[in-house]
C-alpha positions in Angstrom: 22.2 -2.1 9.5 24.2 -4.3 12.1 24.4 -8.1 12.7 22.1 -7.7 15.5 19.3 -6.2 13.5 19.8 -8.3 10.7 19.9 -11.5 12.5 16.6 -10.5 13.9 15.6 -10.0 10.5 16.7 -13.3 9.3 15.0 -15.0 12.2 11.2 -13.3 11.9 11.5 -14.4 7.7 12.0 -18.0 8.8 8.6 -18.0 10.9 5.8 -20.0 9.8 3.7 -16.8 9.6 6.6 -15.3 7.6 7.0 -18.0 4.8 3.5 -19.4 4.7 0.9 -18.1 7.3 0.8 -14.3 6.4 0.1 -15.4 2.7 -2.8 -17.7 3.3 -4.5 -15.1 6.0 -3.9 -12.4 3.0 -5.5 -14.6 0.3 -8.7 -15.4 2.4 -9.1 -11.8 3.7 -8.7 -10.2 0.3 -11.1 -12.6 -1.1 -13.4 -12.5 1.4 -13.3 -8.4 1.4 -13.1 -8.4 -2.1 -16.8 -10.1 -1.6 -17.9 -7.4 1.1 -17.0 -4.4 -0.9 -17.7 -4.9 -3.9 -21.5 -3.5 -4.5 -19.4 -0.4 -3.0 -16.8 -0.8 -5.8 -19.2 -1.2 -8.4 -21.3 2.3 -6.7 -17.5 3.8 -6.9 -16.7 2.6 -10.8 -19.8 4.2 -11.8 -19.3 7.3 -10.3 -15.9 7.6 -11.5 -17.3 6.8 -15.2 -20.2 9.2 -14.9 -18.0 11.9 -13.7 -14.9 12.7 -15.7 -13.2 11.0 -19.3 -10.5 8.5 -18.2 -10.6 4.7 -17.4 -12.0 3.9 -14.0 -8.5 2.5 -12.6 -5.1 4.0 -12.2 -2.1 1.5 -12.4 1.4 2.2 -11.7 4.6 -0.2 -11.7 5.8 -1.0 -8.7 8.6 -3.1 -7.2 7.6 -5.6 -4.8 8.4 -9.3 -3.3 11.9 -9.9 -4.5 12.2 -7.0 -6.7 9.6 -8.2 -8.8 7.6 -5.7 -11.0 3.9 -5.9 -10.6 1.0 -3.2 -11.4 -0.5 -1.7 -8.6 -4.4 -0.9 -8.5 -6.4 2.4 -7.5 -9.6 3.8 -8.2 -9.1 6.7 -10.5 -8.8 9.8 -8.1 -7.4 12.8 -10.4 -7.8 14.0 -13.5 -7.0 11.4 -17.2 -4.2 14.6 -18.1 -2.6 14.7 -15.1 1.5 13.2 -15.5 1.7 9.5 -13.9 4.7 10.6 -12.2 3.9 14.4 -10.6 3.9 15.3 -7.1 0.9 13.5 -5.2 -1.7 16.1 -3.9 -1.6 17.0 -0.5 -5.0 18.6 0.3 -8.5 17.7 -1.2 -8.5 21.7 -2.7 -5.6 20.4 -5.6 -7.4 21.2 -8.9 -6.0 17.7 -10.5 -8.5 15.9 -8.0 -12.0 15.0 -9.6 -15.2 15.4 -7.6 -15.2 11.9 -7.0 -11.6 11.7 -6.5 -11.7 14.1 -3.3 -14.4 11.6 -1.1 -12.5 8.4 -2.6 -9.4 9.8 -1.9 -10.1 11.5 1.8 -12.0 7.9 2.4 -9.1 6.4 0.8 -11.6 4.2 -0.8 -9.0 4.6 -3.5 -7.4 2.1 -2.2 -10.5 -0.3 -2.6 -8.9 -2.4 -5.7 -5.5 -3.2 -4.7 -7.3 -5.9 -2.9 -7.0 -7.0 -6.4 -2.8 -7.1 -5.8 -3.3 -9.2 -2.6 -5.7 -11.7 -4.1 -3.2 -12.6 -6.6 -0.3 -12.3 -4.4 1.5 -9.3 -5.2 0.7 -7.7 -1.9 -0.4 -8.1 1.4 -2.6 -6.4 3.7 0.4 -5.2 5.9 3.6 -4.5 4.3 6.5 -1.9 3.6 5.0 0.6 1.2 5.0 -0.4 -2.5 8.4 1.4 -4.2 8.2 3.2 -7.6 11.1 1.4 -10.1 13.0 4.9 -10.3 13.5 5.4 -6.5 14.0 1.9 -6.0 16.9 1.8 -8.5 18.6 4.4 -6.3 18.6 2.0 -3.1 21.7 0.7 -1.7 22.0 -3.1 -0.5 20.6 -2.3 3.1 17.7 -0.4 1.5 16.6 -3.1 -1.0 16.1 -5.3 2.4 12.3 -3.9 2.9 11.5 -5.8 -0.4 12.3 -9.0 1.7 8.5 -9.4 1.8 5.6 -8.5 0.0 4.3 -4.8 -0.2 1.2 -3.7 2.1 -2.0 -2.1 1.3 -1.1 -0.5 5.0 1.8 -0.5 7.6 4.4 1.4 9.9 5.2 3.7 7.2 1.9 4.4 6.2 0.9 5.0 9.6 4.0 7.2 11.1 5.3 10.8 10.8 7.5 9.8 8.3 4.6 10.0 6.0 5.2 13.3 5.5 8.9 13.4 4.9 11.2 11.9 2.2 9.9 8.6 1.2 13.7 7.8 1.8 13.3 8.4 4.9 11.0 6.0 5.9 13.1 3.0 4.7 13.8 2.6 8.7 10.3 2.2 9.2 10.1 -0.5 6.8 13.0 -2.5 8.0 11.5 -2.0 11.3 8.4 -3.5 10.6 10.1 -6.7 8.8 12.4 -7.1 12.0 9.6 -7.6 14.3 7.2 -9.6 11.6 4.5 -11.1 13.2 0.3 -12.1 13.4 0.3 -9.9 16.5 2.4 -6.8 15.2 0.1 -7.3 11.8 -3.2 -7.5 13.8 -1.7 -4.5 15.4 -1.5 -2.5 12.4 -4.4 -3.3 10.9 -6.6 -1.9 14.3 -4.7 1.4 13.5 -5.6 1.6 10.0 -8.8 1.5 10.7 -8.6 3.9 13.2 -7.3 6.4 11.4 -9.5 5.8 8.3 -12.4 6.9 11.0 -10.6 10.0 12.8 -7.9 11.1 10.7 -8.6 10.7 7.0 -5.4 11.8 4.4 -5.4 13.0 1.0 
């Protein structure tokens, strides 16, 4: 990373947005969401309970705001026996994936509870992707910039080709989104998740 780009960097973290703005918008969204969905997260708990042994969430550790551990949230998608740590499926026909799990999961109503993680301030609605601890021990000074800010339920990464790659590889993407932090670039975002959530649902 060069002085340019990190001076850039420096400069969007020292925004009002940045330090105090992006937290507040996050903690009245999440909690106002958290209000819409949640006869729809109940439907979902059910379902999950009804369907298949197992609790109704899947946590994980990841590393977030300052390299802070936290527990990430999901609706239970796959089978109770499946490893925490195995290769994610990618297609709805992977036997792991519970009946439930394949409309949650192509839906990525999944995702519904980590609203949880940005209530309380371990996430945000737009972020870098939230690290597991083992990859993240791997990252070299440059790297460990994306946890600069807090980990999104959505962002660049999420939403680029580097999806499908490495997650290494989209490291850029994160740093990318941190040196041009903004409301705008965040309002941005958000309008393409929900676009692809309607035309171009993932596993």
């Amino acid at each position: 990373m060069n002085e340019t780009t990190t001076q850039d960097q420096q400069k969007r973290l020292s925004t009002f947005y940045a330090k105090r703005g992006k937290y507040l918008l996050d903690f009245v969204a999440a909690f106002l969401l958290i209000l819409i969905f949640s006869p729809l997260m109940i439907f979902i708990s059910v379902l999950i309970k009804l369907s298949s042994r197992g609790p109704i969430f899947f946590s994980h550790q990841r590393v977030g705001y300052k390299n802070r551990l936290f527990v990430i949230l999901k609706f239970r998608s796959l089978h109770v026996d499946t490893p925490s740590y195995s290769e994610k499926p990618d297609s709805n026909e992977d036997i792991r994936i519970t009946s439930i799990g394949k409309w949650i999961r192509k839906t990525s109503l999944d995702e519904l509870p980590q609203l949880f993680n940005v209530l309380k301030g371990d996430m945000s609605l737009v972020g870098p992707r939230p690290e597991m601890p083992f990859l993240a021990e791997k990252y070299e000074d440059w790297e460990n910039q994306r946890h600069l800010v807090r980990p999104g339920m959505t962002g660049l990464w999420q939403l680029s080709p580097q999806r499908r790659g490495s997650i290494r590889d989209g490291i850029s993407v994160d740093l990318e989104y941190i040196e041009n932090l903004s409301l705008w670039n965040d309002f941005k975002i958000l309008l393409r998740t929900f676009r692809v959530f309607w035309d171009d649902n993932t596993y």
